[in-house]
N, C-alpha and C positions, 0 to 999 in steps of 0.2 A: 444553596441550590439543591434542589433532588437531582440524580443522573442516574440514568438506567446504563446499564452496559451489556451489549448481547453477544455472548461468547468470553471465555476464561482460560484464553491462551497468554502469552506473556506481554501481547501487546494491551489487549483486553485490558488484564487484571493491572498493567501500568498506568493504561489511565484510570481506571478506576484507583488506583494509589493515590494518584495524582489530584485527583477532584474531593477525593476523601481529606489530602494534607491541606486541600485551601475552605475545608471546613462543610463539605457539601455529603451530604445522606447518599450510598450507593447501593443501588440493588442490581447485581449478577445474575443473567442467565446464563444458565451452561445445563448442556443436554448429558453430563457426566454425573450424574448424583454419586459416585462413590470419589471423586473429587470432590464434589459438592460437600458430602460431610466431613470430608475430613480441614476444606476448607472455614467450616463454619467451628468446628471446633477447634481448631485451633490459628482461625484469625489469620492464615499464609498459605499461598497458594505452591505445594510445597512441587508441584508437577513441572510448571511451568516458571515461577516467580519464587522459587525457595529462596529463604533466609531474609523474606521483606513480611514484617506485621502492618495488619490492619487495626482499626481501633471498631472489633467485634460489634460496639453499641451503635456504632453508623453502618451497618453492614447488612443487609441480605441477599439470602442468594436463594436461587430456587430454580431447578430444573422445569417448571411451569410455565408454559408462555399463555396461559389465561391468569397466573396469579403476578406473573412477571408485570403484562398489561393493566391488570387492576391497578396502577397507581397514574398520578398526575406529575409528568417530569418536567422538568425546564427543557432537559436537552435526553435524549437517547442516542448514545455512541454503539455503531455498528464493527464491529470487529470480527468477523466472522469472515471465511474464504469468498473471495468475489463469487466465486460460479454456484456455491450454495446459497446466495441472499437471496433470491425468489424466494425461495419452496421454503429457505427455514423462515422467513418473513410472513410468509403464508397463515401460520401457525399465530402470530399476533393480532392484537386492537390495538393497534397507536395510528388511526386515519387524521389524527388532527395534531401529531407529535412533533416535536422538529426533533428531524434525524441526521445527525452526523455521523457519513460514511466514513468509516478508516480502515477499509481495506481497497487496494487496487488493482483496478484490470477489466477488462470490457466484457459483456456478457460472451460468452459465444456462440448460444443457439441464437443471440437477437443482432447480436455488434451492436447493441446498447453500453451507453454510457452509464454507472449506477445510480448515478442520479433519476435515470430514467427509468429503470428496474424499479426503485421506490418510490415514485410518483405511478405507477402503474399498480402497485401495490396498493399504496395508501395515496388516491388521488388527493387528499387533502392536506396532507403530510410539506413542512418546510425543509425541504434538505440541503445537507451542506456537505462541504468534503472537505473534510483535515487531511494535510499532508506537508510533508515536510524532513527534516534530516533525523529521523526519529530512529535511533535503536534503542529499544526496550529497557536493556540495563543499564544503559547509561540513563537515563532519566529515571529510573527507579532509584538510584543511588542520589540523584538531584544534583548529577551534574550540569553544566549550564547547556541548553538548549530550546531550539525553539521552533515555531511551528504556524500552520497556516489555516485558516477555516475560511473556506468560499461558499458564497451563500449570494443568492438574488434576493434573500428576505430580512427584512432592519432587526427582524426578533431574533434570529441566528446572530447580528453582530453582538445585542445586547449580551447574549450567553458570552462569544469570545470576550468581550471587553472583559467579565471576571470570571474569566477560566486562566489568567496568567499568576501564576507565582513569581519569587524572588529569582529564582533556577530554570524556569520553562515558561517562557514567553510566547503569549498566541496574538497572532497579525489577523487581520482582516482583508477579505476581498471578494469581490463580487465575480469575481472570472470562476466561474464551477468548472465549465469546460476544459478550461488550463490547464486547471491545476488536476483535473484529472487525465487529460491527457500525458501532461508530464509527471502524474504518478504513475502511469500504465505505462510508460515507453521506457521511462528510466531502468524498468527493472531488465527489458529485454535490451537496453544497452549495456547495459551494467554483465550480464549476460557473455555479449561480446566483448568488452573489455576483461574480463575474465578470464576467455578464452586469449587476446593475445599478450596480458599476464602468461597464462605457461605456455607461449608460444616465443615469448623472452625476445620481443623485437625490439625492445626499447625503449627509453622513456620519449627521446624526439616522433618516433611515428606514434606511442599511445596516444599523446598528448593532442597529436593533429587531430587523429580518429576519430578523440571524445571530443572536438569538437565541431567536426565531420555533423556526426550522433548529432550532438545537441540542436544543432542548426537544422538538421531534421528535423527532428520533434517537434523545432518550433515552425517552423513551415507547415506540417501536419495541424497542429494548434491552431493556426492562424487560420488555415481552410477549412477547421470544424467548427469556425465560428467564435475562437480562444483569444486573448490577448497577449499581442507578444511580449509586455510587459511584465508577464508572468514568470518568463525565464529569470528575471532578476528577482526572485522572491525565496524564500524557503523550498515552498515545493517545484521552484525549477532547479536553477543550479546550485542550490542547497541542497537539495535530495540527489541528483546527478552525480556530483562530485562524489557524496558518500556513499551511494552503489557502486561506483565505477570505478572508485580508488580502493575504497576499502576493503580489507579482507574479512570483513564479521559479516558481508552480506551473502546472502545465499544465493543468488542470482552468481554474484560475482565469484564466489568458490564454483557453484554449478561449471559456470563456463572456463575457470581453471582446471578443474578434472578434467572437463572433454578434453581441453587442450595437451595434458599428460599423459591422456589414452587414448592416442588415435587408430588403436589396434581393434578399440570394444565402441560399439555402439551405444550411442545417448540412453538408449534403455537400461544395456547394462551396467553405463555410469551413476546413474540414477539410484537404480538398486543397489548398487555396492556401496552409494553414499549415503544414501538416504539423502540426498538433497533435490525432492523435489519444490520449484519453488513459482512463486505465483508465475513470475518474465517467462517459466514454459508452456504456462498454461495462457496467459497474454498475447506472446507471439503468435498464437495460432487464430485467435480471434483478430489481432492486429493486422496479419497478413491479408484476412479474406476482410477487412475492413479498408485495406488501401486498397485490394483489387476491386469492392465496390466499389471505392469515389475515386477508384482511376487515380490515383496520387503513387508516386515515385520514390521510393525511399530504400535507396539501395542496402545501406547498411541494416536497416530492420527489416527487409524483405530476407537478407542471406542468414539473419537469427532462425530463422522457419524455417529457412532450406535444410538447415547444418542440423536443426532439433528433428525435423522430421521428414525432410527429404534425403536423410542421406549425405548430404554434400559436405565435404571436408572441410572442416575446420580451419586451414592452411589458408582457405578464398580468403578468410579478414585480409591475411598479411597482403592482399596486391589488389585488395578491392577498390582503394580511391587512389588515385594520382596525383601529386600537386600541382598539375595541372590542373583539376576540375576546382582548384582555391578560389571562391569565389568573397 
């Protein structure tokens, strides 16, 4: 297969590892050319992806999004921050490309879905949305993992059918809406479970919380038009679970700091950690997305309150009751 890849941050340049190990031609954009040469000369992306080679003969890269566009792909994978995919998509010709999103989170000037940012771009364009239990280094190393492409279009399933290796396995599904809503929401749960990580309540109330959380999401899902069936896949509680438990995700440390400094504001935890991460930038679209469709979701409403209203971090520990166990 040919696969374009746009953006050459760690997720970027993983799956471009990825498609390059099951024999397929990659061409990188990336708007860094002083990255750009030093990854073409020496085959590794040493910024974001050190100590992994490419095999140079399958490889280009080009800071050009017209010399980027001049080629005919199977699949173009989007990796780039949700809230810049307008404007840097702007900058290409792929209207008749199938494009696989893998980055997530809702517009926030639209509360668009990105599926609907790149059909609004490229009206002609097949999109899909990958998502799944994916951190970067472990699938660069080829540890075992696996992943999900949803797509309305039979020509997207063809691409997933051989985009799986022996190490990283890709599913299929038609639910796009799902499995982006449960890529968008996981992060601002993951968020919250973060926060009462260092607020050290315990394993018996996390446990209930996250799945408080989840049964949100999927409620949210369902009323956007989503399958609930989605929560059993990869990118529902396969990706949930590894936000929300694990300590490599950024969301989930984000909302451990706040929780160990409830002296400094979200601002200034941000800055001292440098962890800004998509679930801060998600919740705030998410929020003014349930106050348009009128929908209830206590625990990702108090994620916005505590990121940017101010509200104490302490609300998680007494926000549900088991009495509301339904």
């Amino acid at each position: 297969m040919k696969i374009g890849v746009i953006g050459a941050g760690a997720w970027g340049t993983t799956l471009a590892l990825h498609y390059q190990k099951i024999g397929s031609n990659v061409t990188i954009w990336s708007r860094d050319e002083e990255l750009n040469e030093t990854f073409r000369e020496t085959g590794e992306n040493i910024k974001y992806l050190p100590g992994f080679k490419f095999n140079k003969n399958g490889l280009r890269i080009t800071n050009d999004p017209k010399e980027f566009s001049n080629n005919s792909y199977d699949a173009v994978l989007v990796t780039i921050p949700t809230q810049t995919i307008r404007k840097v998509l702007a900058n290409f010709s792929l209207d008749n490309a199938n494009i696989i999103i893998c980055s997530k989170g809702i517009e926030e000037t639209t509360l668009k879905l990105m599926h609907e940012v790149v059909e609004e771009v490229f009206p002609n364009s097949k999109t899909a949305m990958l998502s799944g239990p994916n951190l970067a280094l472990g699938i660069a190393q080829s540890l075992p993992a696996s992943t999900l492409i949803a797509s309305k279009h039979s020509e997207i399933k063809k691409i997933t059918d051989k985009s799986s290796s022996i190490s990283f396995k890709f599913h299929f599904s038609e639910d796009i809406i799902g499995a982006q809503i449960f890529g968008a929401c996981k992060n601002v749960l993951g968020i919250a479970c973060g926060i009462l990580r260092g607020l050290e309540v315990g394993e018996n109330y996390f446990y209930y919380f996250l799945s408080q959380g989840t049964k949100e999401i999927s409620e949210l899902c369902i009323t956007l038009g989503g399958s609930e069936e989605t929560v059993f896949t990869p990118a529902g509680l396969g990706d949930i679970v590894l936000t929300c438990t694990g300590n490599k995700s950024r969301n989930n440390k984000l909302g451990y700091e706040i929780a160990i400094n409830l002296d400094k504001n979200v601002e200034e935890v941000i800055k001292n950690t440098n962890l800004l991460s998509e679930g801060y930038t998600t919740a705030k679209s998410l929020y003014s997305l349930l106050k348009n469709k009128g929908i209830k979701s206590p625990i990702l409403e108090s994620v916005h309150n505590i990121l940017y209203e101010n509200e104490s971090a302490v609300i998680l520990k007494k926000l549900i009751s088991l009495e509301k166990v339904s």
